[in-house]
N, C-alpha and C positions, 0 to 999 in steps of 0.2 A: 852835093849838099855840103855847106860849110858846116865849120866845128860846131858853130854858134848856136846850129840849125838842128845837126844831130842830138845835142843836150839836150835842146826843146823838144825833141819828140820824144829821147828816152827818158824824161821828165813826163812829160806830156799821158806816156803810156802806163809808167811805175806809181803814180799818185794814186789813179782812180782805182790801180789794180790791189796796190797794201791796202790803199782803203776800205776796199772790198774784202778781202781777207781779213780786217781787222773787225769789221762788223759783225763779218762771219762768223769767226773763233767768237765774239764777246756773245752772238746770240746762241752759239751753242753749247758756251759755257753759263747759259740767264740761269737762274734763280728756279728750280722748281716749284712752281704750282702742286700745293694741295689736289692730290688726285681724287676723280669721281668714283664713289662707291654700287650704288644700285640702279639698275636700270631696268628699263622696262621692254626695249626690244631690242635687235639688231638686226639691218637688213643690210643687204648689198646694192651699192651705187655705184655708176663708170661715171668717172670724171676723165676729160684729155684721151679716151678711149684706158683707160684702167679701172679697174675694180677695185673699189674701199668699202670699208665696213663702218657703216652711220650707225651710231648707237644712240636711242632712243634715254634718254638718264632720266631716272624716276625725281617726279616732281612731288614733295610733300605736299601732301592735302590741306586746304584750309579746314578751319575748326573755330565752334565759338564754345571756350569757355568763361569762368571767373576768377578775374586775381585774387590779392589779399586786400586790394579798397574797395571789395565787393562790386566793381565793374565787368560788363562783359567785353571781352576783348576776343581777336581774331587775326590770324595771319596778315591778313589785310592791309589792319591797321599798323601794320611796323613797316614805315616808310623811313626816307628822307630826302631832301632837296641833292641833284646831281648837281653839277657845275651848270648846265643851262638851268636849270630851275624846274627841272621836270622831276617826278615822282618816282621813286626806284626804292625798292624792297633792302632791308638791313642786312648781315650778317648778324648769324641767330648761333648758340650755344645754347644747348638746350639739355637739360638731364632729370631723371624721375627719380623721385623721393616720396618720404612718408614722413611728418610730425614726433611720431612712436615711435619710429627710428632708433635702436641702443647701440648700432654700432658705427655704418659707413658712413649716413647719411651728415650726420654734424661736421667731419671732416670731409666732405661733397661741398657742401654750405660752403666751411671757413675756403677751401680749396678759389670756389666760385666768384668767391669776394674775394679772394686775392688776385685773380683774374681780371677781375672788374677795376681793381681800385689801382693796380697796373697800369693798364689799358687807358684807363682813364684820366692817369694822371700822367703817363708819359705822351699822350699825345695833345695835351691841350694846347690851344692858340690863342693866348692874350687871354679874356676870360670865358670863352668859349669849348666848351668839351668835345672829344670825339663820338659821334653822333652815328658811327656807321655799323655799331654792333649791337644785339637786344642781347638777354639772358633769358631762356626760360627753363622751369623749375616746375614739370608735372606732378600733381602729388597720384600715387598709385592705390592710397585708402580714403578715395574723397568722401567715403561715409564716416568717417569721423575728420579730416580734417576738414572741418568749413570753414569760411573765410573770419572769421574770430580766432581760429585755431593756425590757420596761416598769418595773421598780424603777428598772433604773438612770434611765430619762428622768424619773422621778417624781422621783429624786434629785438628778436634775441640775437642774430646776425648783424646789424646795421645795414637791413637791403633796402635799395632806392628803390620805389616803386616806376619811377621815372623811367628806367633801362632793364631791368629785372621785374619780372612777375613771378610768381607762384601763383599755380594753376589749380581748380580744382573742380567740381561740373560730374557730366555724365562718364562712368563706370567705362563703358564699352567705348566710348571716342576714345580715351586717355590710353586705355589698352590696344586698340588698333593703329594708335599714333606710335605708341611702342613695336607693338608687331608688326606690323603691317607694314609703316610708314618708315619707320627709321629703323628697323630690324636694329635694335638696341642689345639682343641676345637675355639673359638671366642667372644671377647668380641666387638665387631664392628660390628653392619649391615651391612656396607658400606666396608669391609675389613676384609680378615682373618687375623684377629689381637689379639692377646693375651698377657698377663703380665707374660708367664709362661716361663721359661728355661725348655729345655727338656737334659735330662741326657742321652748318646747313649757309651756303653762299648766297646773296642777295637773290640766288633767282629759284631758290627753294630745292636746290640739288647737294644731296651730302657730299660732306669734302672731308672727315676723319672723324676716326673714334678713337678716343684717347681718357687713356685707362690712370687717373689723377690720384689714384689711392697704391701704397705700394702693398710689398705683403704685411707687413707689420702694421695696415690699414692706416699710413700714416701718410701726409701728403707728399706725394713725389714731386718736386718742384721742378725735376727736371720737365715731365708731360705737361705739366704748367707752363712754362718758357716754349716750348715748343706747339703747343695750341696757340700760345698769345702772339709771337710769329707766325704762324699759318695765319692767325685772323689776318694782322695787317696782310699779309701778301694778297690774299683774295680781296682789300678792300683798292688794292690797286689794279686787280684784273677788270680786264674792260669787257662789254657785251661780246660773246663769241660769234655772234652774227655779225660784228659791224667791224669788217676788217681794216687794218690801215691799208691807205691807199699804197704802200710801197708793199705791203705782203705778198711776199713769193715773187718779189721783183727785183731783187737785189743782183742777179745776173745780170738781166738786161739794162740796170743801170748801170755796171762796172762797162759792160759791151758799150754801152752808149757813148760812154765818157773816154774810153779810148780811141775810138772811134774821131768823136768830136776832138782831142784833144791831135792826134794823127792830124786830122785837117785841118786844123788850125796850123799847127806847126811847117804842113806843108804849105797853106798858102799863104805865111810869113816868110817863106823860103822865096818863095815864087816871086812873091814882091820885092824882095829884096832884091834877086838876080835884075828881074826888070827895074828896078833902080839902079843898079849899079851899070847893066846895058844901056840904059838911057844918060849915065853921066858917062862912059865910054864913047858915045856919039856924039854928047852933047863938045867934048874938050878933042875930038878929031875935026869937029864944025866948026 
């Protein structure tokens, strides 16, 4: 094998193989995903003859209550268009309050609306808004706030009814959404009341609780910046079922490419000889 021949193959071999490596390192060093909080089961599955553990992730419950434009609304209905044009569930921030409220909940509110108006303004496109996140706002004493009593708190904030709801309805839904559903915790005897945002991903699985009030019950801007970070990053996670076609293939294609690249380079080698054999005969004829 000539000079010319050896570079080509150890070219041939070093390309696909950093390149492989570099993908490597960058995907082991990707961006953490917002981790799954409550689940519902876990079993044992063999995949390739090994054992893994499938965890079953608790899906929040649909529910129909009423905003503050006196409509009824539902999990449901908080869509939006994917890039094919088909139908896929928001990313949802959701937190329980009360009207009466004298201490957390006004700084819950302003906290919520700083969130939103964020959100919303750093990601616009021309005059288009970011469309991939709802707010919801349970109230925990819907016997007095009714939906005249939530206008006015919506009034007193500047909340869009458009992206944000406040919620109010049956008693025992709103408290099981609490307990039950989003295991939200309580800082109230007297009320299931908490200082915490709960982070819920398009496909109605929790992704964080995030504690937005410091001790001096004022707003931590920090958990603020870091909820509004987690939202984008889960609005770029994709369906966990629908894997890329290169997932878990990144060996066999470094293999592949060496491989291919070894053969080529040999039978560039090959032909050359036999060229060069052939103008040897050709100038002895």
């Amino acid at each position: 094998m000539n000079q010319k021949a050896f570079y080509g193959l150890l070219i041939a071999i070093l390309v696909p193989v950093i390149g492989y490596i570099y993908v490597k390192r960058s995907s082991d060093n990707a961006v953490v995903m917002p981790r799954h909080y409550i689940y519902d089961s876990v079993s044992t599955v063999t995949r390739n003859g090994k054992e893994y553990d499938d965890t079953a992730w608790h899906t929040v419950k649909d529910f129909t209550l009423t905003n503050q434009l006196g409509n009824p609304v539902s999990l449901k209905e908080i869509q939006q268009e994917d890039e094919n044009g088909k139908k896929e569930g928001k990313i949802i921030v959701a937190d329980f309050f009360f009207t009466h409220c004298p201490n957390i909940c006004p700084n819950m509110a302003r906290a919520m609306k700083l969130l939103q108006d964020g959100i919303k303004s750093s990601d616009k496109v021309g005059n288009r808004e970011a469309s991939f996140v709802h707010f919801l706002s349970f109230s925990i004493d819907p016997e007095r706030d009714s939906v005249p009593q939530l206008r006015q708190w919506a009034d007193r904030f500047g909340i869009n009814p458009q992206d944000w709801w406040l919620l109010t309805g049956d008693k025992k839904t709103i408290y099981d959404l609490s307990n039950e559903e989003m295991k939200i915790g309580s800082v109230d005897s007297s009320f299931i009341h908490s200082d915490r945002f709960v982070l819920i991903d398009k496909y109605r699985k929790i992704r964080g609780y995030y504690r937005v009030l410091d001790d001096e019950r004022a707003i931590d801007t920090a958990a603020v910046v870091k909820l509004s970070q987690d939202i984008v990053l889960l609005s770029l996670e994709k369906d966990p079922h629908k894997k890329s076609f290169f997932a878990g293939k990144l060996e066999l294609i470094a293999i592949v490419f060496v491989i291919a690249g070894i053969g080529l380079v040999l039978l560039m080698s090959f032909l050359n000889k036999e060229k060069k054999s052939y103008g040897t005969r050709a100038s002895k004829e």
